[in-house]
C-alpha positions as CSV (number, residue, x, y, z in Angstrom):
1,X,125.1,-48.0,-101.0
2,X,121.5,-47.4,-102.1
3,X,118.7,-48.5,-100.3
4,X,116.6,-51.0,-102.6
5,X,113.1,-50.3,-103.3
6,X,110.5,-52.8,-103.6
7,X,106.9,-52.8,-105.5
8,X,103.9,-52.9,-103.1
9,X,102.0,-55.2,-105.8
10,X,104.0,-57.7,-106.9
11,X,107.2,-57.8,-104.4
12,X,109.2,-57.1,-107.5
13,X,112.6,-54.4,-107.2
14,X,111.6,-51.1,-108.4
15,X,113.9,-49.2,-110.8
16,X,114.7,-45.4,-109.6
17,X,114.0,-42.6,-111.9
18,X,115.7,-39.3,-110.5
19,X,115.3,-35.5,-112.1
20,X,115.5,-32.3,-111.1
21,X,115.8,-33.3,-107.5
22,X,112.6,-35.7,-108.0
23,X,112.7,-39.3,-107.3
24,X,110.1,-41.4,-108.9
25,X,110.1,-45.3,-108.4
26,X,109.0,-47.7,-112.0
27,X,108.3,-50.9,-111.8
28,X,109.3,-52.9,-115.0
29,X,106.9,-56.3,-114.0
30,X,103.8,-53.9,-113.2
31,X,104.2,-51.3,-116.0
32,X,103.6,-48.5,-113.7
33,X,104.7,-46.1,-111.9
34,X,104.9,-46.4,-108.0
35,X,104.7,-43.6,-105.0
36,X,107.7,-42.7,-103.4
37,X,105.4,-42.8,-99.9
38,X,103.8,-46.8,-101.3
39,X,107.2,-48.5,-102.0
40,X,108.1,-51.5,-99.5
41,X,112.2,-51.5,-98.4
42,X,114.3,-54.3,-98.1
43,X,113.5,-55.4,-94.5
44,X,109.7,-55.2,-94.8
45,X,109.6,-57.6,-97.5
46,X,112.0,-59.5,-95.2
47,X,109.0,-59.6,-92.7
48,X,106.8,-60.5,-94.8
49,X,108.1,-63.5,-96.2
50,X,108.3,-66.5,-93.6
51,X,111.7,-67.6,-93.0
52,X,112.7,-71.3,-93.9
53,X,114.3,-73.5,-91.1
């Protein structure tokens, strides 16, 4: 299973764009292309968002 990728900007799931052994993240809310090294994973934006109870 792939690891989901997550837009540092808008919090938004990133769409993966591989070639020639590169892997480039787009983000389709943003219009723009995002760093491998800036993208957020699935448990950070877990952190960030406070938890309901």
């Amino acid at each position: 299973m792939k690891e989901k990728a997550y837009c540092p900007t808008c919090k938004k799931e990133l769409e993966l764009i591989a070639a020639c052994g590169a892997a480039n993240y787009f983000c389709n809310y943003c219009k723009k292309l995002v760093s491998s090294k800036s993208i957020l994973k699935e448990e950070e934006i877990q952190e960030e968002s406070p938890k309901e109870q």
